[in-house]
HTML snippet that shows the backbone in 3Dmol.js (N, CA, C, O; Angstrom):
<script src="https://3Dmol.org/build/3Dmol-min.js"></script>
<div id="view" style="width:600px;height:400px;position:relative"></div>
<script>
const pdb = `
ATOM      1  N   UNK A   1     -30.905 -51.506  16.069  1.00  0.00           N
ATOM      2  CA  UNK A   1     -32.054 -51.043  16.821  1.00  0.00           C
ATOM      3  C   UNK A   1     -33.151 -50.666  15.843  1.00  0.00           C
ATOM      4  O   UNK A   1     -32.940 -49.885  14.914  1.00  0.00           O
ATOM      5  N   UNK A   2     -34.102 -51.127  16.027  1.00  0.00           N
ATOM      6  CA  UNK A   2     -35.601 -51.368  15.077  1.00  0.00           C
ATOM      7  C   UNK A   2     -36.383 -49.738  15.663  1.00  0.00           C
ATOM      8  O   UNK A   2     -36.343 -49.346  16.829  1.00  0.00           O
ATOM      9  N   UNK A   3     -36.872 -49.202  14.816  1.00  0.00           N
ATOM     10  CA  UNK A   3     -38.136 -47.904  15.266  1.00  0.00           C
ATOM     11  C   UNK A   3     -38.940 -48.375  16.273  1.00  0.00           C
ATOM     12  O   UNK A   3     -39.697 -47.553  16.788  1.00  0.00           O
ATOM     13  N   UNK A   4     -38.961 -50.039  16.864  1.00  0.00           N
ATOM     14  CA  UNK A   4     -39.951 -49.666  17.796  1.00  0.00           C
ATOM     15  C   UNK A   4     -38.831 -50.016  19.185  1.00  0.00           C
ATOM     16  O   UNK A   4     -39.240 -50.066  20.345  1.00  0.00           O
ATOM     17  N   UNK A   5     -37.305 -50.246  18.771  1.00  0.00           N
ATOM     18  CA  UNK A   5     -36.305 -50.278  20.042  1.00  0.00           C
ATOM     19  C   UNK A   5     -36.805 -49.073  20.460  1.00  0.00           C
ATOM     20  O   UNK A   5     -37.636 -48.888  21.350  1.00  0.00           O
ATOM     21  N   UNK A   6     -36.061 -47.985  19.529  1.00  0.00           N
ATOM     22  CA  UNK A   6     -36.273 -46.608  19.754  1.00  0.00           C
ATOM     23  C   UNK A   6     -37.849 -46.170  21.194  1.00  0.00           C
ATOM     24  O   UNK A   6     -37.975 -45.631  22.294  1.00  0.00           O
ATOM     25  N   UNK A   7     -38.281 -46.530  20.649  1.00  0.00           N
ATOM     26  CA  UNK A   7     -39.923 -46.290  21.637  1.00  0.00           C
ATOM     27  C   UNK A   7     -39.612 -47.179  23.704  1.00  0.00           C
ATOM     28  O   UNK A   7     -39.999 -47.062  24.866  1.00  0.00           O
ATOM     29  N   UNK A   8     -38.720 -47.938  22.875  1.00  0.00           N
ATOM     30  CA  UNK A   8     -39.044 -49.233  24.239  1.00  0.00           C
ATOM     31  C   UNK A   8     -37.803 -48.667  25.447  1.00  0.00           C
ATOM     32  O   UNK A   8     -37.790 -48.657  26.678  1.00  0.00           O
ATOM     33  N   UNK A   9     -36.793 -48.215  24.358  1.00  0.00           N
ATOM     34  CA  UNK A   9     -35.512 -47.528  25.251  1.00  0.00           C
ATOM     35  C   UNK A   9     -35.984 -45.638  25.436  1.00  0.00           C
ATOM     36  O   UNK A   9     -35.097 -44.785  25.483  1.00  0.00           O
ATOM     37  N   UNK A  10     -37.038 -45.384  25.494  1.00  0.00           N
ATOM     38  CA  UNK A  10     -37.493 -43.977  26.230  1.00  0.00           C
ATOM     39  C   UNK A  10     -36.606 -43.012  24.951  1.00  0.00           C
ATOM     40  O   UNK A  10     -36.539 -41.808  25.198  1.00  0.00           O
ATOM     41  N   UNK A  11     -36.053 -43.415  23.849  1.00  0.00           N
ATOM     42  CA  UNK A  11     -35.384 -42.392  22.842  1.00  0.00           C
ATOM     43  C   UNK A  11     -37.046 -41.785  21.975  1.00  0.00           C
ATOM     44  O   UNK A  11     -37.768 -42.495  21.275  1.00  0.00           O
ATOM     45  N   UNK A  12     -37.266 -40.351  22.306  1.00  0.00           N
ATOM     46  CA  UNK A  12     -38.250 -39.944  21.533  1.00  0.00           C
ATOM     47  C   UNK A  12     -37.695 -39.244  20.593  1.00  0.00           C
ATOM     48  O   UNK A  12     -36.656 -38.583  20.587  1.00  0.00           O
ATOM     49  N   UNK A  13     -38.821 -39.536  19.453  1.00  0.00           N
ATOM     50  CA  UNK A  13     -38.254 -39.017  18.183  1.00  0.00           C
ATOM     51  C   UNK A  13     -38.806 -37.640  17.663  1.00  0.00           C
ATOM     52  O   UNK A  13     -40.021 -37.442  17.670  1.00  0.00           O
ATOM     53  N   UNK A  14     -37.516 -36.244  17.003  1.00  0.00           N
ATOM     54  CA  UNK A  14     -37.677 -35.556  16.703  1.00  0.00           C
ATOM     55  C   UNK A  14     -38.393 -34.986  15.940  1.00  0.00           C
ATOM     56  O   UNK A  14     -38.011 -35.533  14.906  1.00  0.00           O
ATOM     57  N   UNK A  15     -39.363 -34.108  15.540  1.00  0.00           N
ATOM     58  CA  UNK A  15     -39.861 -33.890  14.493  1.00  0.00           C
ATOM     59  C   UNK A  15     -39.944 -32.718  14.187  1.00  0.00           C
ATOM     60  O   UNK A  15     -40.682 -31.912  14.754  1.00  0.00           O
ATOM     61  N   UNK A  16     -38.805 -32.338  12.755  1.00  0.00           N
ATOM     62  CA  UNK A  16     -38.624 -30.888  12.364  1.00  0.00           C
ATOM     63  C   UNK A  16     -39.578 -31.228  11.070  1.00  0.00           C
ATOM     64  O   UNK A  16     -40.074 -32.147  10.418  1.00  0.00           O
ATOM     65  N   UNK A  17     -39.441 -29.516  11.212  1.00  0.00           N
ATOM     66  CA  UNK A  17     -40.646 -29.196   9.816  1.00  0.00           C
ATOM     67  C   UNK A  17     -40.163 -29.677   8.257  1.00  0.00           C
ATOM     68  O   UNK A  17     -39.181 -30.419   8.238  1.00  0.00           O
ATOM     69  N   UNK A  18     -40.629 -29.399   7.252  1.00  0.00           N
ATOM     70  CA  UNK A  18     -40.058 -29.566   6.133  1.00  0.00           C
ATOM     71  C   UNK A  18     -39.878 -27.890   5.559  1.00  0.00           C
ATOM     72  O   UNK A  18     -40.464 -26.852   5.864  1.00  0.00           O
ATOM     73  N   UNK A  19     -38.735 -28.214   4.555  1.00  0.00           N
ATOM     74  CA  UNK A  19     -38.234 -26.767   4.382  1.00  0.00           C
ATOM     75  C   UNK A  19     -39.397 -26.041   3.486  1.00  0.00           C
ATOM     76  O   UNK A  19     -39.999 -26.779   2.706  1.00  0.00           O
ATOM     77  N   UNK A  20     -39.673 -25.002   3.518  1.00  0.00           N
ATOM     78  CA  UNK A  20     -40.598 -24.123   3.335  1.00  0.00           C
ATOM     79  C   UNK A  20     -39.519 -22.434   3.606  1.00  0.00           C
ATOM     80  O   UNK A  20     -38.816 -21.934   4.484  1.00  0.00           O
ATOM     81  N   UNK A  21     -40.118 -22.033   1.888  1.00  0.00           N
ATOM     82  CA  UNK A  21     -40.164 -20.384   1.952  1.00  0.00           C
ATOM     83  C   UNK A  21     -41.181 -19.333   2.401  1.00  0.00           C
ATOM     84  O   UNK A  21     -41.275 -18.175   1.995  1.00  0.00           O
ATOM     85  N   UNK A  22     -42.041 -20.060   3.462  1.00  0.00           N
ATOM     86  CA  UNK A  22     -43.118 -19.272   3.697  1.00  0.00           C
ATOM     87  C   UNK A  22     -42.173 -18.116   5.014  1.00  0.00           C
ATOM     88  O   UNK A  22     -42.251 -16.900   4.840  1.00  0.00           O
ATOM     89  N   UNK A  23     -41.625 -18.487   5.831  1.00  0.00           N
ATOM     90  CA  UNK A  23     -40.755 -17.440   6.533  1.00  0.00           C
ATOM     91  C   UNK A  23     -40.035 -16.192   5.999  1.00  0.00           C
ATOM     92  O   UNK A  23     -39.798 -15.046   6.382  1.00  0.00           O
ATOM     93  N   UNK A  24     -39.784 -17.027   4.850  1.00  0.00           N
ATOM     94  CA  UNK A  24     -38.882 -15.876   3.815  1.00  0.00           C
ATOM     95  C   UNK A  24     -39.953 -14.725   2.925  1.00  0.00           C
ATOM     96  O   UNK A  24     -39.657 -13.648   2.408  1.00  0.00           O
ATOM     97  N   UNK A  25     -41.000 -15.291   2.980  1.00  0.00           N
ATOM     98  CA  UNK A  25     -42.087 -13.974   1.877  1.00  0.00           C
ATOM     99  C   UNK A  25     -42.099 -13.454   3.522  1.00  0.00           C
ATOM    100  O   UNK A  25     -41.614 -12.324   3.464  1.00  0.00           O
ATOM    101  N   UNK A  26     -42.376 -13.708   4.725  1.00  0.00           N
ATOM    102  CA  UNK A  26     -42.753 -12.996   5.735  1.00  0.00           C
ATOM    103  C   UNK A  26     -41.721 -12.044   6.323  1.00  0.00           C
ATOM    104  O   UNK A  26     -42.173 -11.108   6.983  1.00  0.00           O
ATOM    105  N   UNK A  27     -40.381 -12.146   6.179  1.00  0.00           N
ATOM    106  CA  UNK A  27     -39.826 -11.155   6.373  1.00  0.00           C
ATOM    107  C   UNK A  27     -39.372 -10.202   5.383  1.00  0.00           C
ATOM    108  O   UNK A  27     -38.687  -9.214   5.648  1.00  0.00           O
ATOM    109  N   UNK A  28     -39.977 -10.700   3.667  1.00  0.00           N
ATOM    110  CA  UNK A  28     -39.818  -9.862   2.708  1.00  0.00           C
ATOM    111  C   UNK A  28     -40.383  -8.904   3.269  1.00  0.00           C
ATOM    112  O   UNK A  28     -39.804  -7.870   3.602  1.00  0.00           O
ATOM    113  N   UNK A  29     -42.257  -9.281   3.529  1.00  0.00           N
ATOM    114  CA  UNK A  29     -43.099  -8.301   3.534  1.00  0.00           C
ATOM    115  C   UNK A  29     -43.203  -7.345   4.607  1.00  0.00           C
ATOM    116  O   UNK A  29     -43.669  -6.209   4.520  1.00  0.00           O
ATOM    117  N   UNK A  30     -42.605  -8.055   5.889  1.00  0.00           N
ATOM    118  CA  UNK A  30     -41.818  -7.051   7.092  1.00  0.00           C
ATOM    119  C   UNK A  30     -41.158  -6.230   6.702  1.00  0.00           C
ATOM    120  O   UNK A  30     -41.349  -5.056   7.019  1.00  0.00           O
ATOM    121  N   UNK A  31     -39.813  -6.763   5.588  1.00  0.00           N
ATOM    122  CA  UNK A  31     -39.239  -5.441   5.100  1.00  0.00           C
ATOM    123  C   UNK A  31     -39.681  -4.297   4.607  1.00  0.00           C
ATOM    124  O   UNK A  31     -39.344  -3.174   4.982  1.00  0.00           O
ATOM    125  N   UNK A  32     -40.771  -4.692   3.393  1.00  0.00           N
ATOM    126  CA  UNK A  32     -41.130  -4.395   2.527  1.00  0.00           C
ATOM    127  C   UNK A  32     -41.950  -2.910   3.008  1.00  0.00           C
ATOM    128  O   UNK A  32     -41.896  -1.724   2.684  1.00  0.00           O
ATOM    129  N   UNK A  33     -42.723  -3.753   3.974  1.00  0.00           N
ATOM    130  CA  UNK A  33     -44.020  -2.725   5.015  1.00  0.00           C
ATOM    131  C   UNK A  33     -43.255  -1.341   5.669  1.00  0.00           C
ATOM    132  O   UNK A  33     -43.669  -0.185   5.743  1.00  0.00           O
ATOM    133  N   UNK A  34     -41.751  -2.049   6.184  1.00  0.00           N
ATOM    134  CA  UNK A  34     -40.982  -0.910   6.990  1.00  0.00           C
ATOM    135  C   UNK A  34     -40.546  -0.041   5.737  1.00  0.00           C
ATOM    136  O   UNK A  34     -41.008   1.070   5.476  1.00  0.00           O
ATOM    137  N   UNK A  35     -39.851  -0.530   5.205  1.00  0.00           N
ATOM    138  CA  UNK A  35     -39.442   0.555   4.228  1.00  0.00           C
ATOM    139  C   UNK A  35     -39.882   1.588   3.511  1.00  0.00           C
ATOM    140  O   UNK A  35     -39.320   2.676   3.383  1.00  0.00           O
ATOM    141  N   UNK A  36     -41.414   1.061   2.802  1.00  0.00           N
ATOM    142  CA  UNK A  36     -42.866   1.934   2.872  1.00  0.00           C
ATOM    143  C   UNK A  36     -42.775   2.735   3.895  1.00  0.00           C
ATOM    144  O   UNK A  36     -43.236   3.848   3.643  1.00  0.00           O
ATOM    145  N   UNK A  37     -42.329   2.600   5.038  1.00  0.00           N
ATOM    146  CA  UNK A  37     -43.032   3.949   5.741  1.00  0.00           C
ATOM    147  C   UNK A  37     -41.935   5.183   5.471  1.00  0.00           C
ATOM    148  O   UNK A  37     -42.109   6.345   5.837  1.00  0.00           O
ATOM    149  N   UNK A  38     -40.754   4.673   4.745  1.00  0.00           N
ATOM    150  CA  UNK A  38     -39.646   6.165   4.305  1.00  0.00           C
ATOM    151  C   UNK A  38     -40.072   5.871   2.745  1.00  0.00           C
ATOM    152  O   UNK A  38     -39.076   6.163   2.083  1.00  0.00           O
ATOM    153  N   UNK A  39     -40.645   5.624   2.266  1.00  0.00           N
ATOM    154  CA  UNK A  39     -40.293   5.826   0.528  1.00  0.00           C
ATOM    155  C   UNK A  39     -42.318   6.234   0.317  1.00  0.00           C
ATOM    156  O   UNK A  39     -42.633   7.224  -0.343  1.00  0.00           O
ATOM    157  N   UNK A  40     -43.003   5.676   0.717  1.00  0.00           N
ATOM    158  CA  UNK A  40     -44.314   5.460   0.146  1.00  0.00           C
ATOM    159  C   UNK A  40     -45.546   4.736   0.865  1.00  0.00           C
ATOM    160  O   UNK A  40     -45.244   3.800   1.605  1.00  0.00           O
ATOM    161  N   UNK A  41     -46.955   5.072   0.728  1.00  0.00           N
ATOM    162  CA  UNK A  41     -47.639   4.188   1.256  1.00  0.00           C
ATOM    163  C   UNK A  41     -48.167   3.051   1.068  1.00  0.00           C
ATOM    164  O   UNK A  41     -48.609   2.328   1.960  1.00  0.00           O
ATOM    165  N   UNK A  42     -48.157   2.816  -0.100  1.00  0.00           N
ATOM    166  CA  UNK A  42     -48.388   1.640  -1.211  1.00  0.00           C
ATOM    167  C   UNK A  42     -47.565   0.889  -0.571  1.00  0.00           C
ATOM    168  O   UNK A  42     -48.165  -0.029  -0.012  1.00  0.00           O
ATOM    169  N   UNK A  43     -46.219   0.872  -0.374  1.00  0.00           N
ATOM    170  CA  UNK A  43     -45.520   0.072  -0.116  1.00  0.00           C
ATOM    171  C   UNK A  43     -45.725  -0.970   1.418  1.00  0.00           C
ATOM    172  O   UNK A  43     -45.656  -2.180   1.632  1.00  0.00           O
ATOM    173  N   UNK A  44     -45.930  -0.073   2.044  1.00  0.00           N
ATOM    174  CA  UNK A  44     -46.538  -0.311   3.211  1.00  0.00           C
ATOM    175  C   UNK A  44     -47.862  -0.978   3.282  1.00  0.00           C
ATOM    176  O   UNK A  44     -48.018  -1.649   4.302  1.00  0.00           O
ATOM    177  N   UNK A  45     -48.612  -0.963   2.651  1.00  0.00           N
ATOM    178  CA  UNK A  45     -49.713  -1.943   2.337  1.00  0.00           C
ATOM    179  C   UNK A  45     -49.225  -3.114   1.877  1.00  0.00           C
ATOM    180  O   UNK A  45     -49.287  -4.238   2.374  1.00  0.00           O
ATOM    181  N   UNK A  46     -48.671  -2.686   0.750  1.00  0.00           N
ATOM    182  CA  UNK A  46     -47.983  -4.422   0.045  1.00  0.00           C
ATOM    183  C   UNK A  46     -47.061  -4.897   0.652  1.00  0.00           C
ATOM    184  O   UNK A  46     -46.789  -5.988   0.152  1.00  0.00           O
ATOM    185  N   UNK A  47     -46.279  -4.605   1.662  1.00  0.00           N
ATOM    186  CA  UNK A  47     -45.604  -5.876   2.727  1.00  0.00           C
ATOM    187  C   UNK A  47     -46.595  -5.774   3.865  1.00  0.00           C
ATOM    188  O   UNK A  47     -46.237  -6.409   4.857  1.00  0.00           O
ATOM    189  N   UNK A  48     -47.652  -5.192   3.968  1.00  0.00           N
ATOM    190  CA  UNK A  48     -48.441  -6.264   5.067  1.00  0.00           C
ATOM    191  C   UNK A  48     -49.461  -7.230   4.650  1.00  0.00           C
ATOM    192  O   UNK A  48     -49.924  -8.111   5.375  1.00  0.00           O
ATOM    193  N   UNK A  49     -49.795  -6.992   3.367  1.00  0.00           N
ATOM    194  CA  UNK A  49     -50.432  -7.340   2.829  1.00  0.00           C
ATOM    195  C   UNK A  49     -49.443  -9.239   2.594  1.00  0.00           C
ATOM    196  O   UNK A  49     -49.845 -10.228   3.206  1.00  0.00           O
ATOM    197  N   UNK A  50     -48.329  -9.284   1.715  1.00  0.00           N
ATOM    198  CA  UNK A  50     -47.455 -10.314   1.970  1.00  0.00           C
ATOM    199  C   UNK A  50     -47.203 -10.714   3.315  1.00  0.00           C
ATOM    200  O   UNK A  50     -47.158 -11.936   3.458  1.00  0.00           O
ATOM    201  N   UNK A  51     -47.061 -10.165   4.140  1.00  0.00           N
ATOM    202  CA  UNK A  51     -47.469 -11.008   5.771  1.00  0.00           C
ATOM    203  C   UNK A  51     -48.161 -11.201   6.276  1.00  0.00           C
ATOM    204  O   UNK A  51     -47.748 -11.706   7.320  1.00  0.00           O
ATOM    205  N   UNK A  52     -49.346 -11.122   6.253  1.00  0.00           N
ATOM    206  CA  UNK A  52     -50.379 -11.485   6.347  1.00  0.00           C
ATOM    207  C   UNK A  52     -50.982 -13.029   5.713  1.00  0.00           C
ATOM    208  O   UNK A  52     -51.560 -13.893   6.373  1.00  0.00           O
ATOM    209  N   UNK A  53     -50.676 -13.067   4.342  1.00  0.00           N
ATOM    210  CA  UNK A  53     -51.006 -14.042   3.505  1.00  0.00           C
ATOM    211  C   UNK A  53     -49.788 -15.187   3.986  1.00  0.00           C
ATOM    212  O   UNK A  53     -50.041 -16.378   4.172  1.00  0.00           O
ATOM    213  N   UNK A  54     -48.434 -14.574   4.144  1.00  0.00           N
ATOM    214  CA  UNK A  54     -47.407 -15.820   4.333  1.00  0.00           C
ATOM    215  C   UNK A  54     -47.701 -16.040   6.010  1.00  0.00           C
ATOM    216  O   UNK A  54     -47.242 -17.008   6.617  1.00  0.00           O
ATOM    217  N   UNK A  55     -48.214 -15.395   6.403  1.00  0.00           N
ATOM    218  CA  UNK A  55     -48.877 -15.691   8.618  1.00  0.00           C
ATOM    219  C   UNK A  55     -49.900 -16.977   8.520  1.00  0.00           C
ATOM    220  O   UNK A  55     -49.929 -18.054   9.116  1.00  0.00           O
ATOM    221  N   UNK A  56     -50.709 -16.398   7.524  1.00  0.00           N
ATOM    222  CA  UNK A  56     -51.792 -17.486   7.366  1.00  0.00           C
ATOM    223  C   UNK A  56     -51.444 -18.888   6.821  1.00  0.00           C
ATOM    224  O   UNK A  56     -51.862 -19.927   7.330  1.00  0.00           O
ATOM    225  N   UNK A  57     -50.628 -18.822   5.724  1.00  0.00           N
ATOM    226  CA  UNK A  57     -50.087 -19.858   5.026  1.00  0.00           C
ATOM    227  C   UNK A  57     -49.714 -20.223   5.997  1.00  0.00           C
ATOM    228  O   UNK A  57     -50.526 -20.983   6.524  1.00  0.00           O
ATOM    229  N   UNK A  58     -48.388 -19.986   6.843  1.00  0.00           N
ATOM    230  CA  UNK A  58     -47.720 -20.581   7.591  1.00  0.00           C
ATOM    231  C   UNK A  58     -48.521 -21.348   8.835  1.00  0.00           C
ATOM    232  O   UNK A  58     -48.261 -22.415   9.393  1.00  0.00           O
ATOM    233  N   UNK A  59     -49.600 -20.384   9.054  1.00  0.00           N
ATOM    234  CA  UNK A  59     -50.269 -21.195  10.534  1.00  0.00           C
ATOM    235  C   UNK A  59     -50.884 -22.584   9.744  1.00  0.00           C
ATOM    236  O   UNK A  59     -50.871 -23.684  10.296  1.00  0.00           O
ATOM    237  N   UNK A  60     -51.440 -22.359   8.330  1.00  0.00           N
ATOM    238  CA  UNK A  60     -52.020 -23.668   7.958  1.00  0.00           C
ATOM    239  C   UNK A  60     -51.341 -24.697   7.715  1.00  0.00           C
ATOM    240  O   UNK A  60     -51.800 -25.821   7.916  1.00  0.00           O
ATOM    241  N   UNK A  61     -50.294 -24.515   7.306  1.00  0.00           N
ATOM    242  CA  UNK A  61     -48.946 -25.410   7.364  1.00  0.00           C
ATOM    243  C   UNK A  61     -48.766 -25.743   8.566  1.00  0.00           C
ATOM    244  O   UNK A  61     -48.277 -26.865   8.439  1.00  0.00           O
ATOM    245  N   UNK A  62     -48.813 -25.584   9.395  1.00  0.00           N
ATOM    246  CA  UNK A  62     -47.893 -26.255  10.907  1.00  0.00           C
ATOM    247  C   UNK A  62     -49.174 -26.989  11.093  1.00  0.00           C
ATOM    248  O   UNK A  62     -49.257 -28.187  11.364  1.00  0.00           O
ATOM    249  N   UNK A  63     -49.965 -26.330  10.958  1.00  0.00           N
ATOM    250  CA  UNK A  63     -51.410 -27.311  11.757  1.00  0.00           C
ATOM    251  C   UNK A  63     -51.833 -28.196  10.850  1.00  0.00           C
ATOM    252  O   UNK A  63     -52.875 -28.734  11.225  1.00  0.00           O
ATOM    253  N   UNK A  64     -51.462 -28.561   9.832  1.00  0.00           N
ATOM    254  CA  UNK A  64     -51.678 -29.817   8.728  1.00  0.00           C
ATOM    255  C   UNK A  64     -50.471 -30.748   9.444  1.00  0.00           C
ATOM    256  O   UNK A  64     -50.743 -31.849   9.923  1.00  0.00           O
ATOM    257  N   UNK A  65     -49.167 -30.215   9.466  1.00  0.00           N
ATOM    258  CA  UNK A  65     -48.046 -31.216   9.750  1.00  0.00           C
ATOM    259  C   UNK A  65     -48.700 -31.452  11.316  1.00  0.00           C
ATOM    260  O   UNK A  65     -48.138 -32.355  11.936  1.00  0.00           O
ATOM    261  N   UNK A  66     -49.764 -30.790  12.003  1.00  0.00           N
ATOM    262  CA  UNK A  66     -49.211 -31.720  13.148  1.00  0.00           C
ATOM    263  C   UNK A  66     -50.613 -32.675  13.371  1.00  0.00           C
ATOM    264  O   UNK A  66     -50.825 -33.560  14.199  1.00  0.00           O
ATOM    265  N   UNK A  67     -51.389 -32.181  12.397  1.00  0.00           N
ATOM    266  CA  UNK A  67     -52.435 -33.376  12.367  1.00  0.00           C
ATOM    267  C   UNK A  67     -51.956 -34.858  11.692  1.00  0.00           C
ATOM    268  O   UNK A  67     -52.529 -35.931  11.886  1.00  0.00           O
ATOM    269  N   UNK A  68     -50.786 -34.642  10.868  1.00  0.00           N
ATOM    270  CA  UNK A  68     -50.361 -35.505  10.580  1.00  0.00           C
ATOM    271  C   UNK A  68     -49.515 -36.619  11.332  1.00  0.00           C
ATOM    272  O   UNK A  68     -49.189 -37.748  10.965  1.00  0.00           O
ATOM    273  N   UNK A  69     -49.186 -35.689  12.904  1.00  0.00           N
ATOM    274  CA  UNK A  69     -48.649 -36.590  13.439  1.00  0.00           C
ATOM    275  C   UNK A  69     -49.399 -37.324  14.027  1.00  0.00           C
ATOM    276  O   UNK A  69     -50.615 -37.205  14.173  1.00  0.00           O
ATOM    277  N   UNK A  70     -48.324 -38.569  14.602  1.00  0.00           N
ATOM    278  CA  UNK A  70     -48.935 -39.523  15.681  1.00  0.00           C
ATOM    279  C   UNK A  70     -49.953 -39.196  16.370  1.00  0.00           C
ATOM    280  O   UNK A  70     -49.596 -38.075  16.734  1.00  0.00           O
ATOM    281  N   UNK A  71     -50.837 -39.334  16.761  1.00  0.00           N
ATOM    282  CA  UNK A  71     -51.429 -38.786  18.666  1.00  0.00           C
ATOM    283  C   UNK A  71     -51.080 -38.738  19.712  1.00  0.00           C
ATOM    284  O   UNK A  71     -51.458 -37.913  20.544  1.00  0.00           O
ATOM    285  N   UNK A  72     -50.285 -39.615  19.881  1.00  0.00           N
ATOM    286  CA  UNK A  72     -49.452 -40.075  21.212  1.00  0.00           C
ATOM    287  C   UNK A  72     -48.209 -38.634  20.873  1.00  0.00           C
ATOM    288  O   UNK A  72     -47.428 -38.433  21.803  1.00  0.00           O
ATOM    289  N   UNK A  73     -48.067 -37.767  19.696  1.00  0.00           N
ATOM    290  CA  UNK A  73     -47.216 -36.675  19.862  1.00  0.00           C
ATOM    291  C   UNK A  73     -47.848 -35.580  19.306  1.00  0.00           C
ATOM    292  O   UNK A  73     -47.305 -35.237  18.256  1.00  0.00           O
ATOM    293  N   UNK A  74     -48.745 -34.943  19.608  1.00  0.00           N
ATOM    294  CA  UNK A  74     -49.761 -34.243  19.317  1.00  0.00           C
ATOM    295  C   UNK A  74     -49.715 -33.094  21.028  1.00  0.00           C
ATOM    296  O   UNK A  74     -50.562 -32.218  21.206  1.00  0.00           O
TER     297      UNK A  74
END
`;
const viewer = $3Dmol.createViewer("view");
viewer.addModel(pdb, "pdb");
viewer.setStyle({}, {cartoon: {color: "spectrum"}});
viewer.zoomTo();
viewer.render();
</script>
């Protein structure tokens, strides 16, 4: 079965992300932010400060991969 069987027999095709540590700085800095609020305030700035930056990263990432897709899967 050829990629365009796939299309002709109604099988649509999946599309997962590529692996990325941008999730992982975002729940560092979740941690990071909570824990600041028992140890310090600094701390608490600098994990929102890291989620914030990995929120943004991440939204620009998904919205590059999905301009990249097809149109017809958009």
């Amino acid at each position: 079965m050829t990629h365009h069987d796939h299309h002709d027999a109604g099988i649509e095709e999946i599309h997962l992300p590529g692996p990325s540590l941008v999730p992982l700085f975002a729940g560092l800095g979740i941690t990071l932010a909570l824990v600041g609020l028992i140890l310090a305030w600094p701390f608490v700035a600098a994990g929102i400060l890291i989620t914030l930056l990995a929120v943004v990263r991440w939204i620009r990432d998904v919205r590059s991969e999905i301009e990249q897709l097809p149109a017809d899967h958009r």
